[in-house]
C-alpha positions as CSV (number, residue, x, y, z in Angstrom):
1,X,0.0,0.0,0.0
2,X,3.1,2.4,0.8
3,X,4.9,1.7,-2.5
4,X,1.5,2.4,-4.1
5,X,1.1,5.7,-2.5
6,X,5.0,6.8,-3.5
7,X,4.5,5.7,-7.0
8,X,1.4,8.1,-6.9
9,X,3.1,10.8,-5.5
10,X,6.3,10.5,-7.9
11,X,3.6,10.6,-10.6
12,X,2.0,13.6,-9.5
13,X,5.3,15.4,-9.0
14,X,6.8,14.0,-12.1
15,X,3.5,15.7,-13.7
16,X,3.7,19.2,-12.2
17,X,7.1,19.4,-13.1
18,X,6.7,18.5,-16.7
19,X,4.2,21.4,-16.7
20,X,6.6,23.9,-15.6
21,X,8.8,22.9,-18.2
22,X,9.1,25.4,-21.1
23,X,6.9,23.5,-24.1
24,X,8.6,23.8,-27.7
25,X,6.2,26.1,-30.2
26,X,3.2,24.0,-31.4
27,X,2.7,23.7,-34.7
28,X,-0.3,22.9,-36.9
29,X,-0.6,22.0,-40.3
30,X,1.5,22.3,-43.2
31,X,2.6,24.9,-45.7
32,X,4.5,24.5,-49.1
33,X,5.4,26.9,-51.8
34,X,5.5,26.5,-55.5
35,X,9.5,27.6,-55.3
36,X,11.1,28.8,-52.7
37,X,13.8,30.5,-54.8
38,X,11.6,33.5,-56.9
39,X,12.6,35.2,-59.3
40,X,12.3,39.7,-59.0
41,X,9.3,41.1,-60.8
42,X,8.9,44.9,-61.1
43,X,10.5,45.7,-57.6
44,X,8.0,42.8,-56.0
45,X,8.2,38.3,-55.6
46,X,5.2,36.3,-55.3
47,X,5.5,33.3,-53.5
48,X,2.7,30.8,-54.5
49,X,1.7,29.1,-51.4
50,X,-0.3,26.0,-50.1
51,X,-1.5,26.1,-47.0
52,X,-3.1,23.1,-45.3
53,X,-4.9,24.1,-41.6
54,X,-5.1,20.4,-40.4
55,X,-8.6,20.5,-40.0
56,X,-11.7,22.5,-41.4
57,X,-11.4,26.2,-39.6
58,X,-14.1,27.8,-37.3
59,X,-13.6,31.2,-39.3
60,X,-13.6,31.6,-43.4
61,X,-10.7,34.2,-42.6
62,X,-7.8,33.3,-40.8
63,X,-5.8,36.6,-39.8
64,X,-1.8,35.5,-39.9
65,X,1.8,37.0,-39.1
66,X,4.4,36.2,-42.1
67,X,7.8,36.8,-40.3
68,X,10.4,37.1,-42.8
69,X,14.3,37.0,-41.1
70,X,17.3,37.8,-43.1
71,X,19.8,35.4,-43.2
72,X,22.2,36.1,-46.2
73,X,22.2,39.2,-48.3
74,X,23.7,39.0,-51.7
75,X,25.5,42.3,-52.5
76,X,27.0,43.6,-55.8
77,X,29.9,45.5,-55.7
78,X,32.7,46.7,-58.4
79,X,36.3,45.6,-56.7
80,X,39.7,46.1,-58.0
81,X,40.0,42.8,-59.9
82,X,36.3,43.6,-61.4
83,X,36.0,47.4,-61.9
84,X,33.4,47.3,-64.1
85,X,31.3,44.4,-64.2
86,X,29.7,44.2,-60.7
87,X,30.5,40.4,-58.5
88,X,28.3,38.6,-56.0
89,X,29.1,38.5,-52.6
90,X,27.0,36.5,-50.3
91,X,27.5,38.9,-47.0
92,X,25.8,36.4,-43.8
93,X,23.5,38.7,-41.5
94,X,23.0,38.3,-38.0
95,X,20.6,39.8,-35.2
96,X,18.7,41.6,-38.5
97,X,15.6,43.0,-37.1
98,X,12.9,40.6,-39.0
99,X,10.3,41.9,-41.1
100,X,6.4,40.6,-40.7
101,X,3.6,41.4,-43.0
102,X,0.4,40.6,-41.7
103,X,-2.8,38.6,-43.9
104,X,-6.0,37.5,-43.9
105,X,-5.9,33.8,-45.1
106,X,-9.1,32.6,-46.7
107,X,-10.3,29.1,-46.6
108,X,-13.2,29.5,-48.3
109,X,-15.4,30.0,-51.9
110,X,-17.4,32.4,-53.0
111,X,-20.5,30.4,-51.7
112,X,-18.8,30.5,-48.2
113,X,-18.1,27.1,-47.8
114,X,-15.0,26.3,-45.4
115,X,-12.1,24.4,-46.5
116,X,-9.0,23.0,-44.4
117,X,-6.5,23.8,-47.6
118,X,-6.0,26.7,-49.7
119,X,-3.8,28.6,-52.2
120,X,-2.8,32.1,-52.4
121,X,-0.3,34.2,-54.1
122,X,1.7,36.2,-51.1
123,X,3.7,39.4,-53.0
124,X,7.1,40.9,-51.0
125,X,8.3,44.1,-52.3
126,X,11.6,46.1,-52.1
127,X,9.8,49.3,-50.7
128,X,8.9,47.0,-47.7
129,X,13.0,46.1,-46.8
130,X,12.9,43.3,-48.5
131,X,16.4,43.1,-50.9
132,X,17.8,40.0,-53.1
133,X,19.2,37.4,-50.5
134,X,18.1,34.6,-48.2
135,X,15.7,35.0,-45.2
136,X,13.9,32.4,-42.8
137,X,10.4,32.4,-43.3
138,X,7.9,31.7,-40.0
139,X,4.1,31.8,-40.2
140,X,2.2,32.0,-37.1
141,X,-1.7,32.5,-36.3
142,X,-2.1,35.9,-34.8
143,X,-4.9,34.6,-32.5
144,X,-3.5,32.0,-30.6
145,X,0.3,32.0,-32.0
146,X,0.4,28.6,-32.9
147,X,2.7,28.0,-36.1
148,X,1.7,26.6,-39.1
149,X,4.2,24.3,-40.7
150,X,8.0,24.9,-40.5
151,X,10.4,27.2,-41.3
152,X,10.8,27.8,-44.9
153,X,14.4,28.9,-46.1
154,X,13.4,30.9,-48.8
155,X,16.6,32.7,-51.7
156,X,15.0,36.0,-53.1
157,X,16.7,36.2,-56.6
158,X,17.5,39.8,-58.1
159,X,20.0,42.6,-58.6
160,X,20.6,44.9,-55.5
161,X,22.2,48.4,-55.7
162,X,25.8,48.2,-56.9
163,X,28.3,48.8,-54.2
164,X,31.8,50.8,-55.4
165,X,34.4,48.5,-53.3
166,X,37.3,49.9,-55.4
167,X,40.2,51.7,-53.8
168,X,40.1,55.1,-54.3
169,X,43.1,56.7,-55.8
170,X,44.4,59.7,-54.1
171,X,47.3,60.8,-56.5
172,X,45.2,61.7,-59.3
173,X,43.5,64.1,-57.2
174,X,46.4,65.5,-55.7
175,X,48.1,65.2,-59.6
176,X,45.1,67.5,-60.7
177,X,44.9,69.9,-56.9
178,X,48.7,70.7,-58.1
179,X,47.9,70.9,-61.3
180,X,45.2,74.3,-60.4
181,X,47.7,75.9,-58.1
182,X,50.0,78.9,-59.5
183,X,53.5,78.0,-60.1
184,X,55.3,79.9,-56.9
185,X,58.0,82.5,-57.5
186,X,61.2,80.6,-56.6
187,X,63.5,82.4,-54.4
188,X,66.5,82.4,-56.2
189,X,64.8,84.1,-59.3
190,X,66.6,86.9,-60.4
191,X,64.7,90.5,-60.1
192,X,63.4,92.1,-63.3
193,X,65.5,94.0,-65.4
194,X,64.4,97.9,-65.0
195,X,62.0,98.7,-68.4
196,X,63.9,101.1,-70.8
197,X,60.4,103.5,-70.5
198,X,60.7,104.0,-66.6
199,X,64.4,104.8,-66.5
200,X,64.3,107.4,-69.3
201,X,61.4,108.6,-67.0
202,X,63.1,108.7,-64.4
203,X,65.7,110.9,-65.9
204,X,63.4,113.1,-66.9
205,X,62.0,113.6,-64.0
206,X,59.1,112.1,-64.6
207,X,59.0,109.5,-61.7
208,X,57.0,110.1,-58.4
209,X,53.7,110.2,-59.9
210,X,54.5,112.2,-62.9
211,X,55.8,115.2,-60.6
212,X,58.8,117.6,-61.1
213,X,60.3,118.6,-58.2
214,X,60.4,122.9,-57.6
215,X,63.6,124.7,-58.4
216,X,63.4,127.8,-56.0
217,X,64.8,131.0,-58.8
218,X,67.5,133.1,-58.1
219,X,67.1,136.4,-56.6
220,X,68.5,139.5,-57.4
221,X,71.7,140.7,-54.9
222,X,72.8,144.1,-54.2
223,X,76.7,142.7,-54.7
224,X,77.0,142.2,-51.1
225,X,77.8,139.2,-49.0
226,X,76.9,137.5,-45.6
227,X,78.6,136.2,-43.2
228,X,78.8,132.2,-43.1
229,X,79.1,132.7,-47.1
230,X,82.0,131.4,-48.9
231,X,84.0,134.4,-49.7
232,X,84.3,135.1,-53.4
233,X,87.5,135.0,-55.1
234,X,87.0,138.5,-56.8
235,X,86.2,140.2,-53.7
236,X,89.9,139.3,-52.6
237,X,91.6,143.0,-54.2
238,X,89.1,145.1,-52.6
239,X,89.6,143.4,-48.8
240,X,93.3,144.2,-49.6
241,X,92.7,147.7,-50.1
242,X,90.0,148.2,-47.5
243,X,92.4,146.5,-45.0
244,X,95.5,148.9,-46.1
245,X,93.4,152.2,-45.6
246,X,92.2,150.8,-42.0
247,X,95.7,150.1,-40.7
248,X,96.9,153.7,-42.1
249,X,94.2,155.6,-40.7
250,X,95.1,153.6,-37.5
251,X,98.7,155.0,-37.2
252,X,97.9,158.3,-38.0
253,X,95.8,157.9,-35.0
254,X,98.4,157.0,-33.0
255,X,100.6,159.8,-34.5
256,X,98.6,162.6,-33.1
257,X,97.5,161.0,-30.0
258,X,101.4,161.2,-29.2
């Protein structure tokens, strides 16, 4: 009866812990695509899709999250070795932010009659984020969040942007920089000869802004002359004389004074 009672009670705790446990996502039904590797259309891909619910739904509309994760973006660049016809690089993405468009899925006719599979044509565009490359596509119920089918790996075919890779060349810029800028006077140059026209201007006078410089005329002299003057050479005879008649008149002086 004891071993009973502990089987029980294992059980029982064996069953409460499995409940705590994290479950993995459910998923229900399937989903398939006519390719999963479209070809680019105007900008846009349509993915032809089959989706089977598992069993006939309670609504004719089923409202449903398409998330769309990148993966691998295939990038076309001009390198060195390929400067003018653009090569594929497969660049891997990580921790991309994913992209989800949101539908109403119908599983039913125009009569309203509910079916558990149906077909639709689902369009991505560009304008949306999407680009050529590889992304992980997961479809969910919005309702409950259960999943429908597995992850489809999905290759978006198309031409992205080109990307310029090429290393840029500095020395023809700096080629065509030196190219603009004035030659420099070198140092060493020798200065200008003086032009023939401004030294026989100069000689004329004419330098300065074209100005003569004033000549003050010579006044008329009343044959005398001034002290700090040079004495003139003709004036010499009459000094003599002047001189001679002074010293006479002087000792005549001193004649009578005796």
């Amino acid at each position: 009866m004891r071993s009973l009672l502990r089987a029980l009670l294992a059980l029982a705790l064996f069953g409460a812990l499995t409940a705590l446990l994290p479950r993995p996502a459910r998923a229900s039904g399937t989903v398939s695509l006519n390719t999963r590797e479209p070809t680019e259309e105007d900008g846009k891909w349509k993915l032809k899709m089959t989706i089977d619910y598992g069993s006939i739904p309670q609504l004719p509309h089923i409202p449903m999250l398409f998330s769309f994760e990148p993966k691998v973006l295939y990038e076309r660049a001009l390198t060195d070795k390929s400067p003018d016809k653009p090569i594929i690089n497969r660049m891997p993405l990580q921790n991309q932010p994913v992209i989800n468009e949101s539908l109403d899925v119908g599983f039913s006719d125009a009569s309203g009659k509910v079916f558990k599979i149906t077909k639709f044509d689902f369009i991505i565009r560009r304008d949306h984020g999407f680009e050529a490359g590889e992304y992980d596509l997961k479809i969910k119920r919005e309702d409950d969040g259960v999943q429908m089918g597995q992850i489809i790996h999905l290759v978006l075919k198309g031409d992205n942007v080109v990307v310029d890779r090429r290393a840029m060349d500095f020395s023809k810029k700096q080629k065509k920089v030196d190219a603009d800028k004035p030659e420099e006077k070198k140092a060493n140059d020798p200065a200008p000869a003086d032009k023939p026209e401004e030294k026989k201007a100069e000689e004329n006078g004419e330098g300065n802004g074209g100005e003569v410089p004033k000549v003050e005329p010579k006044q008329g002299g009343c044959g005398c002359w001034l002290a700090g003057d040079e004495t003139p050479a003709a004036a010499l005879p009459a000094l003599a004389l002047a001189a001679a008649i002074a010293l006479r008149r002087g000792r005549r002086s001193r004649d009578r004074a005796a």
